[in-house]
N, C-alpha and C positions, 0 to 999 in steps of 0.2 A: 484386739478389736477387729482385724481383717477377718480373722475365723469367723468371730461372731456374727459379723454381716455376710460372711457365705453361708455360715448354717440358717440363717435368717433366711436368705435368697432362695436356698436352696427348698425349705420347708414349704415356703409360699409358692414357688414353683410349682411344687406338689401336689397343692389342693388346686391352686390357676389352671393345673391343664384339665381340669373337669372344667365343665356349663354351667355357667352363673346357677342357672335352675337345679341342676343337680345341685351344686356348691346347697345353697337353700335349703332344699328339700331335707339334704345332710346336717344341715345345722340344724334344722327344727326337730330331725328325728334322732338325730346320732351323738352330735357336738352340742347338747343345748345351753351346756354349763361355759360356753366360749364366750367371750367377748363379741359384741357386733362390729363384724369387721370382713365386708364379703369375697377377702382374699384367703381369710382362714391362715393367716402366717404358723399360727401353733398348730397345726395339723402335719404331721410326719409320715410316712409313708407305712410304717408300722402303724400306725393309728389306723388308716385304711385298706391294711391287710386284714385286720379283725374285721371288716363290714361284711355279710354272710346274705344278709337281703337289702334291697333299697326300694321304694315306695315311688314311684313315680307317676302314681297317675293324677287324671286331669291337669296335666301341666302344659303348655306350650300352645299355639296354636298359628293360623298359617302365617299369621305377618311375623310373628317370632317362636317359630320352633324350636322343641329343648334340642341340645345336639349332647351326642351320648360320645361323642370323642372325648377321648383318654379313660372309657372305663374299663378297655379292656387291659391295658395296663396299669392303671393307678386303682384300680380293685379286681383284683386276681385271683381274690378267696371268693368273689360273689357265686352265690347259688341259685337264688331267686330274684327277677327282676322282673317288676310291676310297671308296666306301659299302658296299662287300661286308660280309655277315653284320651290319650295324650298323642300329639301332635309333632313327632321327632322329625330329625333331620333324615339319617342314613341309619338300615341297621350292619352298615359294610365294618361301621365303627366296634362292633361285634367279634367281626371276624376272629378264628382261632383262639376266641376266651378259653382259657385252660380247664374250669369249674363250673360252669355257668350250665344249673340242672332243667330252671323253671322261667319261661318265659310266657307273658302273660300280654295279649299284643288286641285284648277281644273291643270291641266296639272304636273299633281305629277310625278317627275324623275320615268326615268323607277325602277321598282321592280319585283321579284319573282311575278308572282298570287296569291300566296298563301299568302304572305308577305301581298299585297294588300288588299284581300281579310278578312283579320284580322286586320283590321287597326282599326277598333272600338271593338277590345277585349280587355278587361280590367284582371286582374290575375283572378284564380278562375275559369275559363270559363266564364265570367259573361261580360258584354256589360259596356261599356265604358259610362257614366249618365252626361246628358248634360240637365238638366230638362229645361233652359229657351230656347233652341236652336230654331231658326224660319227659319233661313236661311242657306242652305248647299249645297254649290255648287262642284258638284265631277265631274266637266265636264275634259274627256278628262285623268281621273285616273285607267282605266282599271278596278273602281270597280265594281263586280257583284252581290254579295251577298245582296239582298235587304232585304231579311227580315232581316238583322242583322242592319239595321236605325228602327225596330219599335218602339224599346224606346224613343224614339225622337217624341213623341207624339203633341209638339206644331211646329214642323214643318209646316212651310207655306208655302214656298219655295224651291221647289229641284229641281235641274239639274243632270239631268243621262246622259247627252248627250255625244256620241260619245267616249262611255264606250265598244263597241261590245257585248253587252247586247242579250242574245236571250229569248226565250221563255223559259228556262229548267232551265234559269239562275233564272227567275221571280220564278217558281215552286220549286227551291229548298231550302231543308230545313236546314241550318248552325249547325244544330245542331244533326244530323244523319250522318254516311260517306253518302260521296260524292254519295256512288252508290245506297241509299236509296232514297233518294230523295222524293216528297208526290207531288201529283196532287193537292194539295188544290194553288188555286189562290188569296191566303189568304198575300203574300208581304206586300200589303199599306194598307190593310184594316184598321190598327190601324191608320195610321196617318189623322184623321179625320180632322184636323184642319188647310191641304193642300188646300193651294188654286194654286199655278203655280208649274205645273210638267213640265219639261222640258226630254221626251226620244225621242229625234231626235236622227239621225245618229247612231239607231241601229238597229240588223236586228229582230225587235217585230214585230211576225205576230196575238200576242194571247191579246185580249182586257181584259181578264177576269180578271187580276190583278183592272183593273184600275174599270171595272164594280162595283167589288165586292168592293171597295173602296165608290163610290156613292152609291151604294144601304146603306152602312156604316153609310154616313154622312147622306145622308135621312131619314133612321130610327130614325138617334138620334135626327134628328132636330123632329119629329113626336113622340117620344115615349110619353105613356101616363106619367104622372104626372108633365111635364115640362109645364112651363108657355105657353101660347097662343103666338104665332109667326105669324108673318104676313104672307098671303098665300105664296108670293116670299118666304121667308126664305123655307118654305115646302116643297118646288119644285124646287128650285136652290139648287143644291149643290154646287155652289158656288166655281166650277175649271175652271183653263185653263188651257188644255192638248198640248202643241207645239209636234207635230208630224210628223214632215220633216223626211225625207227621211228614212222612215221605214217600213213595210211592215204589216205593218194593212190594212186591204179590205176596200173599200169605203163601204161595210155592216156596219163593226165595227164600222168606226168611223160616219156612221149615227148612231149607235144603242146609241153610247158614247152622240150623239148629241139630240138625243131624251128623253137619263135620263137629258138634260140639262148641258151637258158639253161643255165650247167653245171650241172647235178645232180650233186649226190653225195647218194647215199640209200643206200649201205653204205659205211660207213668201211673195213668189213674188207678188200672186195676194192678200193676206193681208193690205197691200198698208199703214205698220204700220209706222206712224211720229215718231220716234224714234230719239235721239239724234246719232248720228254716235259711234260707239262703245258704246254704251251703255251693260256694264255686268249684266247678266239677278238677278245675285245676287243684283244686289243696284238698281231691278226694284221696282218704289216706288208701295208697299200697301199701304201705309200711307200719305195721299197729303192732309189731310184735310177736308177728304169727307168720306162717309161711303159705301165705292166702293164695290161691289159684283164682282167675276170671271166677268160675264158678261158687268157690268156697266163700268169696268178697261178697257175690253178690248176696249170697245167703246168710253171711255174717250183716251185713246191711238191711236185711229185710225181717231179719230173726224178729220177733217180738223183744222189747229189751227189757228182759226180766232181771239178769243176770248183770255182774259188773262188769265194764267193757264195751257194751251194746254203746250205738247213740242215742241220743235222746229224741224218740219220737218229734215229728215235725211236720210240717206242711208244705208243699212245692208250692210256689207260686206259679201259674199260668199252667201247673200241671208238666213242666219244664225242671231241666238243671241248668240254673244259673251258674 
């Protein structure tokens, strides 16, 4: 009988150190065959090792925020996690997830800036460590501070879109007061391993972040003592830059288009087959083919006669949601 009331404790412990709201959200999408019972006692830690994505948006808000304490230990296998329109506590709760590919944080309740703008600071001064993260979508969160994503090194995917992002915001350094600031256009250069940038819908008149980015992945694809790469690999760097309604010269984003960057900076005449809402975060990299920036974007726009194409679509607002 003593067992029995530890493996009991013990189980209920397990699902308890998650937030009531996650608990919920878990039982409506994962658990739904359980009993109502908002401690979840039959939930085992193996049970929660199988959870792969979690659904959290529109949950929380300022008088009671969802708090994401204990997911990064009592779900370990998670990959993707949906925070859209949802009002959390801390993402420090995050910190060092071992698998955690897809984070999805776009239209975040209004905050301070400054609040915002600290959203990937960890105690210590130190950056919040998401080592698998590929996918980060902060469209629509007021965030500025770009160089405080460069630990985020296997990013492939980011959305900055419709952040009111300027040129000073690109330049500045997070780690100096505000009035210090460093001309180096040095933001992305770390995140070599970007392939879809998304800064539409801010006012960027300065290409040199994104330059200094390509000249980045260029070198490293060419540096001496790495194995022999095919001439493409050499000379693609291997991005697509969405650049609606911003304010980069038609200079720039030739200059962008010359190191071999795709640009798209009119959706409209893009004439992209897109699924109708499609979120730029669950644009597929991974379809089965060994797609480059370029070859994606042409694999996305082919006409879809053929099977595999998607299925022709409509953009709303002439945007990627």
């Amino acid at each position: 009988m003593c067992l029995l009331l530890a493996f009991i404790s013990l189980t209920s412990a397990t699902a308890q150190a998650l937030g009531p709201k996650v608990r919920q959200r878990l039982k409506r999408d994962v658990f739904s065959d359980l009993p109502n019972n908002p401690t979840m006692p039959q939930v085992q830690q193996k049970d929660l090792d199988a959870i792969k994505e979690l659904d959290l948006t529109d949950l929380g808000d300022s008088d009671t925020p969802l708090t994401l304490e204990g997911i990064a230990d009592h779900l370990p296998k998670l990959k993707r996690l949906d925070l859209r329109r949802t009002e959390f506590d801390n993402l420090r709760h995050l910190h060092n997830h071992p698998k955690l590919e897809a984070l999805d944080l776009s239209e975040l309740p209004n905050r301070p800036q400054a609040e915002i703008d600290g959203i990937f600071d960890a105690d210590g001064g130190n950056r919040i460590r998401l080592p698998q993260l590929k996918d980060l979508n902060l469209k629509k969160t007021k965030f500025r501070r770009i160089k405080k994503l460069k630990n985020f090194t296997k990013l492939e995917k980011l959305n900055l879109s419709g952040n009111g992002i300027s040129d000073e915001d690109f330049l500045a350094n997070p780690d100096l007061p505000e009035s210090a600031g460093t001309n180096e256009p040095d933001a992305l250069e770390d995140l070599i391993q970007l392939r879809l940038l998304d800064i539409s819908d801010n006012s960027i008149s300065d290409a040199r972040p994104i330059v200094r980015l390509v000249q980045r992945k260029l070198s490293i694809s060419t540096a001496p003592g790495l194995a022999t790469a095919p001439m493409a690999a050499q000379t693609d760097p291997d991005l697509i830059v969405i650049a609606t309604n911003t304010q980069l010269s038609a200079a720039q984003l030739q200059q962008l288009t010359d190191l071999g960057v795709t640009i798209i900076a009119d959706v409209h005449t893009f004439n992209l087959h897109l699924i109708k809402g499609l979120n730029m975060i669950s644009l597929p990299l991974d379809t089965g083919d060994d797609f480059t920036a370029k070859t994606l974007a042409q694999y996305l726009v082919a006409e879809p006669t053929s099977g595999g194409k998607l299925d022709d679509g409509k953009l709303d607002d002439g945007k990627l949601d």
